[in-house]
MDTraj code that builds the backbone (N, CA, C; nanometers):
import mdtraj as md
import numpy as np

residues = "UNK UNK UNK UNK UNK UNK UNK UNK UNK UNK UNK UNK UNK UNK UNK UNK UNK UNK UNK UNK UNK UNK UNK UNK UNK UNK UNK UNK UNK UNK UNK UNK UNK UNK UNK UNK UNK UNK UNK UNK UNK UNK UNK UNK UNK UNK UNK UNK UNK UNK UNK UNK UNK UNK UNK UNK UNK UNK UNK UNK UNK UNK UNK UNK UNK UNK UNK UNK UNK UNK UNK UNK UNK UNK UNK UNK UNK UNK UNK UNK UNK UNK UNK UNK UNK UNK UNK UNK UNK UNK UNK UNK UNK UNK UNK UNK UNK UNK UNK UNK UNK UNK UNK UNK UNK UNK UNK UNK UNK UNK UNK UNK UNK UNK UNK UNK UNK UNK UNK UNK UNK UNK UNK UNK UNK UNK UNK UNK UNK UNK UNK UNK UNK UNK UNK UNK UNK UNK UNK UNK UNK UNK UNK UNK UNK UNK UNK UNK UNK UNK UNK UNK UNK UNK UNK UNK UNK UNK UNK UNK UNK".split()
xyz = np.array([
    [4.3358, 5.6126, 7.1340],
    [4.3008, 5.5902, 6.9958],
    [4.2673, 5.4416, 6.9783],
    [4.1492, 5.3805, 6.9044],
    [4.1371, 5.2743, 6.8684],
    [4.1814, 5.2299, 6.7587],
    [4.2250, 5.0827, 6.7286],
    [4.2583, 5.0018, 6.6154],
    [4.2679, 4.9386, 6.5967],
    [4.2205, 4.8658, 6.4549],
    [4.1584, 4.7503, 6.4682],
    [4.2658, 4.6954, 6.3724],
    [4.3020, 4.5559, 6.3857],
    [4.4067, 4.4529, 6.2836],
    [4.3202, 4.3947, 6.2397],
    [4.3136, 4.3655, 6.0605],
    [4.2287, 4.3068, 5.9671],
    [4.3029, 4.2057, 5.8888],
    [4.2939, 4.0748, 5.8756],
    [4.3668, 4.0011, 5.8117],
    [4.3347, 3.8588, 5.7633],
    [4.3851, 3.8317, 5.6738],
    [4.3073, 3.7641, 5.6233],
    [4.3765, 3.5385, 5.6003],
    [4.3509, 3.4827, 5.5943],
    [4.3965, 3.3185, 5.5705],
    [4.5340, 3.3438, 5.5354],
    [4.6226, 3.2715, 5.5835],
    [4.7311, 3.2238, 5.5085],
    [4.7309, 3.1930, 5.3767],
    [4.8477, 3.2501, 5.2704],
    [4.8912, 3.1788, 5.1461],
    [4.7765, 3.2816, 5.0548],
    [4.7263, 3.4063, 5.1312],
    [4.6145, 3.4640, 5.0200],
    [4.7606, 3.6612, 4.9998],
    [4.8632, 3.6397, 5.0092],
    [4.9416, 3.7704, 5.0346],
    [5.0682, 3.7479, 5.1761],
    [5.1684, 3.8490, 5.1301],
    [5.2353, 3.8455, 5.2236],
    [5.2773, 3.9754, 5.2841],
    [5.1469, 3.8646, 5.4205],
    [5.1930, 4.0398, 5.5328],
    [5.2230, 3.9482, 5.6929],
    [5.1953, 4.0135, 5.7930],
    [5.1854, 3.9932, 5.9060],
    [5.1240, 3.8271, 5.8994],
    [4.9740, 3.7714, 5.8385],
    [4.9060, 3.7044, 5.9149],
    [4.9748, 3.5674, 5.8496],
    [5.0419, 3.5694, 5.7623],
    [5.1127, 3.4838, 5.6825],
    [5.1897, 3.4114, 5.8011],
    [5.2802, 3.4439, 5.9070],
    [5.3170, 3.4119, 5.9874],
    [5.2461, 3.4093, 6.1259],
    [5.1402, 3.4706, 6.1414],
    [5.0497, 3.4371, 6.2214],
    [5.0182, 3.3095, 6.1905],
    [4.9391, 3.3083, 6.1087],
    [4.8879, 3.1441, 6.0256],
    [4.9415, 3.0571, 6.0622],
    [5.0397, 3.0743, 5.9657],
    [5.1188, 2.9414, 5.9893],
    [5.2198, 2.8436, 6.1360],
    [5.1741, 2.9846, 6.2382],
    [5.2568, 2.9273, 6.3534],
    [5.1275, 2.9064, 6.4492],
    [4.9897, 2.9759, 6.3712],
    [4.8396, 2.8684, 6.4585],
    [4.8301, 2.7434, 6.4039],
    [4.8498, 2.7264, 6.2792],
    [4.8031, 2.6048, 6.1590],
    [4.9378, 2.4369, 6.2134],
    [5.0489, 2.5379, 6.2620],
    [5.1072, 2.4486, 6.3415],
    [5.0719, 2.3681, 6.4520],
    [5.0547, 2.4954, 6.5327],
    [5.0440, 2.4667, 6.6948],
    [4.9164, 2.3959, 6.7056],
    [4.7899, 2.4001, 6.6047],
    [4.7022, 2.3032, 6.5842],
    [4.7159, 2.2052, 6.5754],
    [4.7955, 2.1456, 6.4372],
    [4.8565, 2.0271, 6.4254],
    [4.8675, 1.9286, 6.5551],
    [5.0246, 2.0180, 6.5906],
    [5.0845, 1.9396, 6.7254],
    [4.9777, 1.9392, 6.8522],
    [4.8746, 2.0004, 6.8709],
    [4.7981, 2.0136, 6.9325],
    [4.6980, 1.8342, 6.9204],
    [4.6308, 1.8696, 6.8227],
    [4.5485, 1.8046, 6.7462],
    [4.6268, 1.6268, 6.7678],
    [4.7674, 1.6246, 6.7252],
    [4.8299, 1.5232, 6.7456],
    [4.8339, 1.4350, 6.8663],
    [4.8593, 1.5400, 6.9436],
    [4.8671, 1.4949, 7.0922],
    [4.7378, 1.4411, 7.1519],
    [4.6422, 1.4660, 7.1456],
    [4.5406, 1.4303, 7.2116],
    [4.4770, 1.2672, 7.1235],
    [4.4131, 1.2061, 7.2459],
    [4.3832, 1.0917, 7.1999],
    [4.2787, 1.1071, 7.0367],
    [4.3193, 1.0029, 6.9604],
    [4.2247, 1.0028, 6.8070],
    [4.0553, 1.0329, 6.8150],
    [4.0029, 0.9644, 6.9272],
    [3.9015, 1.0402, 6.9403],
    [3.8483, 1.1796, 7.0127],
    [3.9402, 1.2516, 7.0236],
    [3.9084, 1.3894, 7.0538],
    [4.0241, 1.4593, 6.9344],
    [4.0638, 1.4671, 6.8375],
    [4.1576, 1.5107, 6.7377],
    [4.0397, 1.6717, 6.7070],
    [4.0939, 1.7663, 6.6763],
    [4.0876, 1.8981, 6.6394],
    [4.0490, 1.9145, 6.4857],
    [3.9061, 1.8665, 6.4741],
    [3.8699, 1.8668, 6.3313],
    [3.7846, 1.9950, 6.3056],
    [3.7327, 1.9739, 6.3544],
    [3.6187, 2.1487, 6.3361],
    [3.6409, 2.2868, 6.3137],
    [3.5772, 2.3612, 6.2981],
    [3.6386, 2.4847, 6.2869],
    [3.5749, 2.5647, 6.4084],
    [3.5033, 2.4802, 6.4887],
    [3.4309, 2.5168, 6.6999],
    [3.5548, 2.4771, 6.7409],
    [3.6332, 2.3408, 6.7282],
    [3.7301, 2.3336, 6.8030],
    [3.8514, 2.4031, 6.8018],
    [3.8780, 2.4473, 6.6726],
    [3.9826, 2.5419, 6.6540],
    [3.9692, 2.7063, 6.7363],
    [3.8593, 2.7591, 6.7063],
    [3.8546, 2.8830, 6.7869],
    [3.8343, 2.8398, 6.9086],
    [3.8102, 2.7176, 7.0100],
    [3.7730, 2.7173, 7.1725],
    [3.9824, 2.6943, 7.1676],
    [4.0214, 2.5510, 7.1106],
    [4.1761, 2.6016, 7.0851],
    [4.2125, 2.7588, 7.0883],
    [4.1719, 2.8221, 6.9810],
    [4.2816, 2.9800, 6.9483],
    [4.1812, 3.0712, 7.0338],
    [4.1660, 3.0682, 7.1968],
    [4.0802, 3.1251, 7.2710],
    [4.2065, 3.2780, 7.2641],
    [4.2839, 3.3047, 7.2555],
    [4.4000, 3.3747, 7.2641],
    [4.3260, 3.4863, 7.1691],
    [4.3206, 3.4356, 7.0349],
    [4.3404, 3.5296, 6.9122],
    [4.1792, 3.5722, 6.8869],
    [4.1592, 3.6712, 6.8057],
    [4.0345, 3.6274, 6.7929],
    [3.9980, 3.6442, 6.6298],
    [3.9572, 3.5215, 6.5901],
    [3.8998, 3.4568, 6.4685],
    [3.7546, 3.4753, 6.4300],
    [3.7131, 3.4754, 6.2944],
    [3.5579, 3.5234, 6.2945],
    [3.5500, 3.3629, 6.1523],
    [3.4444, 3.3370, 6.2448],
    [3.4330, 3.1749, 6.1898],
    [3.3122, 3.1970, 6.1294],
    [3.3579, 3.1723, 5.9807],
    [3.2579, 3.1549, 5.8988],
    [3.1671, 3.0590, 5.8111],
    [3.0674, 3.0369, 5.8270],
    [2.9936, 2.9036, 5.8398],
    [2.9672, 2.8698, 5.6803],
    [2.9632, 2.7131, 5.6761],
    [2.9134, 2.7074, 5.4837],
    [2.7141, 2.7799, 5.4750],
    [2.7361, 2.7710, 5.5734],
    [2.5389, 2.8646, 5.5371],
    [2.6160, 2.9834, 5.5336],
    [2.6625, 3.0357, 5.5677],
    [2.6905, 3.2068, 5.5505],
    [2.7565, 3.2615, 5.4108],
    [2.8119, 3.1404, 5.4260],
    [2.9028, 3.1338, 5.2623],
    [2.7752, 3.0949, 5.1341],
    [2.6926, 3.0243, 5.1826],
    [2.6087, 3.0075, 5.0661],
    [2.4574, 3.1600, 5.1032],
    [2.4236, 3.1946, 5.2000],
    [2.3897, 3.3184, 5.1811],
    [2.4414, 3.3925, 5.1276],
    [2.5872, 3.4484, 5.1383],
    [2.6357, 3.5241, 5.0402],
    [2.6496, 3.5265, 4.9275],
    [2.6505, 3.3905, 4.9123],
    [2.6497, 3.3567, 4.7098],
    [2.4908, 3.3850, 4.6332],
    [2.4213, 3.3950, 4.7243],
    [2.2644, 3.4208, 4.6877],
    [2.2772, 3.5677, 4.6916],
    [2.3553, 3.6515, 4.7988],
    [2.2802, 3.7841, 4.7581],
    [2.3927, 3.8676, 4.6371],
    [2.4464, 3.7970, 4.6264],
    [2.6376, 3.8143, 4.5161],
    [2.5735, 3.7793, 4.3959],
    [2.4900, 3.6946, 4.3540],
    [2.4645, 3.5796, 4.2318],
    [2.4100, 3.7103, 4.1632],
    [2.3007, 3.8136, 4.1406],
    [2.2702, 3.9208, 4.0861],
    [2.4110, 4.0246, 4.0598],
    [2.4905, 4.0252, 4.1426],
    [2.5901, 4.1474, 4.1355],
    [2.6607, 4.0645, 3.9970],
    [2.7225, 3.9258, 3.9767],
    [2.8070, 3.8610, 3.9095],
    [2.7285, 3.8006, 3.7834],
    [2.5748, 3.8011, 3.7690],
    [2.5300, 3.7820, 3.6780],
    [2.5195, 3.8964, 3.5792],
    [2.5529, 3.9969, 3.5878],
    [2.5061, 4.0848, 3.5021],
    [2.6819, 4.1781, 3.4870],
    [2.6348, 4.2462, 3.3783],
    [2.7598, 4.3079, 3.3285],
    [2.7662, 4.4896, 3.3878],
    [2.8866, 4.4912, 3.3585],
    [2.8874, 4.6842, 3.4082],
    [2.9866, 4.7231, 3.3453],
    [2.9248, 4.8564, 3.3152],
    [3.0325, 4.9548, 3.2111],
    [3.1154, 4.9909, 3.2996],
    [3.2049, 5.0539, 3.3009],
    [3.3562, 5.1012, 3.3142],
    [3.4515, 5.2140, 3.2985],
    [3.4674, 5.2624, 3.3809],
    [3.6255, 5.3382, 3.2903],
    [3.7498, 5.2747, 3.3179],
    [3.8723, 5.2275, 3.2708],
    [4.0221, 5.2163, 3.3420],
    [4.0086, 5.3357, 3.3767],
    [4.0979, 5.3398, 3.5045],
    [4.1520, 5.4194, 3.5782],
    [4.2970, 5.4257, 3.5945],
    [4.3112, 5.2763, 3.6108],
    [4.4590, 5.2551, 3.5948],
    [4.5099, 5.1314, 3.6042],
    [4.6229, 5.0525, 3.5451],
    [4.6434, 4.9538, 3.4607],
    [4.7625, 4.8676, 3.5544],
    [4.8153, 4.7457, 3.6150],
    [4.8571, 4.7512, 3.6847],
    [4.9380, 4.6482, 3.6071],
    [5.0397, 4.6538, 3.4952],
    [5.0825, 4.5386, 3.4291],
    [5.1813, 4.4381, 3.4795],
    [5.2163, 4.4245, 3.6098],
    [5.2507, 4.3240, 3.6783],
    [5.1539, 4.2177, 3.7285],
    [5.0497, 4.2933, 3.6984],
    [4.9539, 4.1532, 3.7725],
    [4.8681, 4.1277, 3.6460],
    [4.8506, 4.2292, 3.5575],
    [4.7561, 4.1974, 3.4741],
    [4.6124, 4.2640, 3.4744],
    [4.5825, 4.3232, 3.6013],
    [4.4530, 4.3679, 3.6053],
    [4.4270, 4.5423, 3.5875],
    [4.3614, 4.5714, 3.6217],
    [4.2981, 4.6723, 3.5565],
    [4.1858, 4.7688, 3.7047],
    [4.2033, 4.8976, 3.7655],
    [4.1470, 4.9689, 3.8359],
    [4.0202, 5.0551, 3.7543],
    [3.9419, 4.9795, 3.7716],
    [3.7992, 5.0508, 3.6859],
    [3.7130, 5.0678, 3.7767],
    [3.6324, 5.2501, 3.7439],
    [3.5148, 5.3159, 3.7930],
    [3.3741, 5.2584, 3.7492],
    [3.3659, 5.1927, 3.8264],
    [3.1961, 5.1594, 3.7240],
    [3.0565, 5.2688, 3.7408],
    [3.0122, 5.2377, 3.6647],
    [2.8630, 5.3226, 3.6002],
    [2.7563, 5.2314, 3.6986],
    [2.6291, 5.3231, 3.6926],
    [2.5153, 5.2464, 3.8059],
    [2.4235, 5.2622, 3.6720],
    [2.3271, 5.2066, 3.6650],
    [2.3268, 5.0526, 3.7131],
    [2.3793, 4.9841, 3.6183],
    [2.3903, 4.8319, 3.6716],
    [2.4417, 4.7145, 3.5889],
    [2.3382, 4.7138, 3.4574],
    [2.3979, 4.6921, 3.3366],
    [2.3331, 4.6939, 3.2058],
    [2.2353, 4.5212, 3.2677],
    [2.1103, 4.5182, 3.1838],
    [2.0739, 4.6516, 3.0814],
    [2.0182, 4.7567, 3.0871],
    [2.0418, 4.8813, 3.1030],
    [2.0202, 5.0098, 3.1367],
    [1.9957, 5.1082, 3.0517],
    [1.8724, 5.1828, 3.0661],
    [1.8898, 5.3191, 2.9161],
    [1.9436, 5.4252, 2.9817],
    [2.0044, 5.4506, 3.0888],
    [2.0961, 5.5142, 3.1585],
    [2.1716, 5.5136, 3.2933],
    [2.2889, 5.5568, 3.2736],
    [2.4208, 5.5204, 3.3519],
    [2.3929, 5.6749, 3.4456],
    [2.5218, 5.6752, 3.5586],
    [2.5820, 5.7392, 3.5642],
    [2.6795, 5.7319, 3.7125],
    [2.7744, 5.8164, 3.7142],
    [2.8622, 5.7542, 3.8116],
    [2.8349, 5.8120, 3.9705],
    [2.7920, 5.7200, 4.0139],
    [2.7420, 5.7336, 4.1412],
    [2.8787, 5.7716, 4.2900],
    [2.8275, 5.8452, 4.3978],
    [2.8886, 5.8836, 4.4867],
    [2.8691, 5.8457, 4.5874],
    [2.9307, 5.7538, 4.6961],
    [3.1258, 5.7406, 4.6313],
    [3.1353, 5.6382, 4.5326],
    [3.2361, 5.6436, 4.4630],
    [3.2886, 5.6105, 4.3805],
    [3.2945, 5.4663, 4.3156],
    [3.2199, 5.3341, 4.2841],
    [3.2550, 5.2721, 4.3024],
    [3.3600, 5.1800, 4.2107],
    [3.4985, 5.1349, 4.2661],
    [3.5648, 5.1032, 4.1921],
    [3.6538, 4.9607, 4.2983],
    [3.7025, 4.9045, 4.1509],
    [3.7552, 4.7917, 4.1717],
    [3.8651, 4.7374, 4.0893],
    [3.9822, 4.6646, 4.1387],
    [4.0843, 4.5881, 4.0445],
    [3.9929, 4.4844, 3.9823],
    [4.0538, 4.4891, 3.8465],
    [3.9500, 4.3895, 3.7642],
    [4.0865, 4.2844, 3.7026],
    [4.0292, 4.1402, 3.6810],
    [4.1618, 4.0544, 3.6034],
    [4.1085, 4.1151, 3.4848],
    [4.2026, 4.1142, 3.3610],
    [4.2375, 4.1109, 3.2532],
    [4.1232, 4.0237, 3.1306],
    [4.1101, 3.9302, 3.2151],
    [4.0065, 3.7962, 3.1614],
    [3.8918, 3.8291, 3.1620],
    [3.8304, 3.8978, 3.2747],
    [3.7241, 3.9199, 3.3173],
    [3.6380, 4.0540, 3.2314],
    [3.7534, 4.0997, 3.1940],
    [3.6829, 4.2217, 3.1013],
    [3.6461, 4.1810, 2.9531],
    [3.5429, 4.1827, 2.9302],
    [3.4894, 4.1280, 2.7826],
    [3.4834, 4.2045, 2.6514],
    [3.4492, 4.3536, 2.6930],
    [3.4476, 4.3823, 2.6105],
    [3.4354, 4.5501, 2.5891],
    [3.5744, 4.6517, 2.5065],
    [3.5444, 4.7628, 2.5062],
    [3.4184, 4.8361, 2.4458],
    [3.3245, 4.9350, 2.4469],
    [3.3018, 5.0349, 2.4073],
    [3.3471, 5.2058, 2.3775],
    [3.2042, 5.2526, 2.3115],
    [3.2663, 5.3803, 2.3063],
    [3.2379, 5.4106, 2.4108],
    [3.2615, 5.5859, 2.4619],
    [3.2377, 5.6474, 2.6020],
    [3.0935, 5.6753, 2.5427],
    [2.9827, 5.6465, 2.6418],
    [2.8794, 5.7007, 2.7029],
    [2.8584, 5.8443, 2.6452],
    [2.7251, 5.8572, 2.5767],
    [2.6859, 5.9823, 2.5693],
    [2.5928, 6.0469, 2.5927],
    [2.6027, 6.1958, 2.6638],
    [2.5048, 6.2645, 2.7658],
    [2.4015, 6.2562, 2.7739],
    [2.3392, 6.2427, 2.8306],
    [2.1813, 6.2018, 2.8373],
    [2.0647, 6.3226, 2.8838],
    [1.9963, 6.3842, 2.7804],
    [1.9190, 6.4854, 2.8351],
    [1.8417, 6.4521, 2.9677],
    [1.8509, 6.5078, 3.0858],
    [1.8494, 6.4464, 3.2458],
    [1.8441, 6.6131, 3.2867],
    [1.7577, 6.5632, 3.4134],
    [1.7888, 6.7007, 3.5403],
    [1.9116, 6.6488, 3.5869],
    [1.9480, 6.5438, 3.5975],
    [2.0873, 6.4659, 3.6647],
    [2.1637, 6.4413, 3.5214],
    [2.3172, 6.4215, 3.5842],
    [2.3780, 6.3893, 3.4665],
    [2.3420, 6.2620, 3.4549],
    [2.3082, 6.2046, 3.3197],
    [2.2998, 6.0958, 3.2988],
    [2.3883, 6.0524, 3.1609],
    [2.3994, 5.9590, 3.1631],
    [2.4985, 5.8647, 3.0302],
    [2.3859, 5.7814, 2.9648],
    [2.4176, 5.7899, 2.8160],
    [2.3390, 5.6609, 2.7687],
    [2.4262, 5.5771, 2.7058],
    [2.4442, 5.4501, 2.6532],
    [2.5447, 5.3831, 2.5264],
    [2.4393, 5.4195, 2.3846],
    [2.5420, 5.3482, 2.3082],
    [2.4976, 5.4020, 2.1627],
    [2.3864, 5.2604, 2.1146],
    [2.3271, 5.2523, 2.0475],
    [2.2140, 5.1051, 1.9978],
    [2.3477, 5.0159, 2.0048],
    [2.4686, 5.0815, 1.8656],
    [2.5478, 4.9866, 1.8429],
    [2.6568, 4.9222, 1.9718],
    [2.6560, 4.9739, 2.0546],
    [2.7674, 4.9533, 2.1897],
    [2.6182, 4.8646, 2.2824],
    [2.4974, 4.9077, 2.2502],
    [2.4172, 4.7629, 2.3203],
    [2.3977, 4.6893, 2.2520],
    [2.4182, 4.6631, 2.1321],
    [2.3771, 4.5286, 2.0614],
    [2.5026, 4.4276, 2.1237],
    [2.6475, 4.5363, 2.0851],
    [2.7855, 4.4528, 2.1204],
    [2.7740, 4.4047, 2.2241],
    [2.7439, 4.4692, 2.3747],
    [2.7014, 4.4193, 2.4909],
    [2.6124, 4.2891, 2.4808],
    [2.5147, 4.2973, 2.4352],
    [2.4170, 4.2173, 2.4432],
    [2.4592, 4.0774, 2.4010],
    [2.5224, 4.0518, 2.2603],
    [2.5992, 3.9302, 2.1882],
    [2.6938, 3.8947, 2.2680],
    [2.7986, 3.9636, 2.3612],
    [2.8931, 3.9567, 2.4222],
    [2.8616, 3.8976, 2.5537],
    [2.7158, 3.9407, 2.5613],
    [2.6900, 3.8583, 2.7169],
    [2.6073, 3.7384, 2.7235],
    [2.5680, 3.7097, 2.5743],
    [2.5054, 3.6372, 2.6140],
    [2.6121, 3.4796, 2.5693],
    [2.7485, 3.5124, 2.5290],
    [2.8561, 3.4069, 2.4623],
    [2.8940, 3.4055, 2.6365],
    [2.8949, 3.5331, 2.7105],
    [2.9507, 3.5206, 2.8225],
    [2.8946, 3.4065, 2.9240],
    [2.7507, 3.4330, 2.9388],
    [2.6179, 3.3907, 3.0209],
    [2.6902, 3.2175, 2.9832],
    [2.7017, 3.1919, 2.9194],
    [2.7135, 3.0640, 2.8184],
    [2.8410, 3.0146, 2.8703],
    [2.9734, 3.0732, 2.9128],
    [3.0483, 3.0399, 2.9617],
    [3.0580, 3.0302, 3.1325],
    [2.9946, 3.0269, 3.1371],
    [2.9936, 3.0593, 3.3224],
    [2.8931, 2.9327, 3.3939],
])
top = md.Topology()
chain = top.add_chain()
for i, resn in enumerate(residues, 1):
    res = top.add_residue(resn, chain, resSeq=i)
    for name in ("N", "CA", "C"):
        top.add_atom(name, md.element.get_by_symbol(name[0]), res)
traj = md.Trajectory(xyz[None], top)
């Protein structure tokens, strides 16, 4: 049987890599220390030829700023919702979203499923539920008045961001 261990930076949850981390983030250090000042362990090449042991997936600031380019459409625009379920220790919120991202003259909930924990903050603003949309497919529409609210709501939003 294959299996794969997925895990993620120190100080982001506490599981396994929490102590992984912190006993590489060490052994770097003292590593890093030891060797003369001009060869010191600054990079994130020298760290993985260091952690030849483990294996690390090194991610570059170009990869990080590609991703913010193909993300910047997903986070610019708004999406309807259902709660699903409410998680009041943390504050956030398990919501089904609707395709496509408004502004849309019709929704509907696409397969599989897509859903996500949402913060509390991040949600702007309720409507009513979606109503049926004469379609060969099921479709959803909102009401004028639930897009105007959207619309004022995003654009105070657009404005904050």
């Amino acid at each position: 049987m294959d299996a794969e261990w997925n895990f993620f930076a120190t100080s982001h949850g506490k599981s396994a890599c929490d102590g992984i981390g912190g006993t590489v983030k060490r052994l770097l250090t003292k590593a890093s220390l030891q060797h003369p000042y001009t060869d010191a362990i600054l990079t994130s090449e020298q760290v993985l030829k260091f952690c030849s042991g483990i294996h690390f997936i090194n991610i570059t600031p170009q990869a990080v700023a590609e991703s913010e380019i193909r993300l910047e459409d997903r986070f610019a625009n708004l999406w309807v919702g259902l709660v699903q379920d409410v998680n009041e220790e943390y504050g956030d919120y398990r919501i089904n979203f609707m395709h496509p991202k408004t502004p849309a003259t019709q929704l509907y909930w696409p397969d599989p499923v897509d859903k996500c924990w949402v913060e509390e903050e991040n949600i702007i603003c309720t409507i009513n539920a979606p109503l049926v949309a004469l379609s060969r497919r099921i479709r959803y529409k909102l009401t004028p008045k639930d897009h105007a609210k959207i619309a004022k709501v995003s654009a105070k939003w657009s404005g904050m961001m």
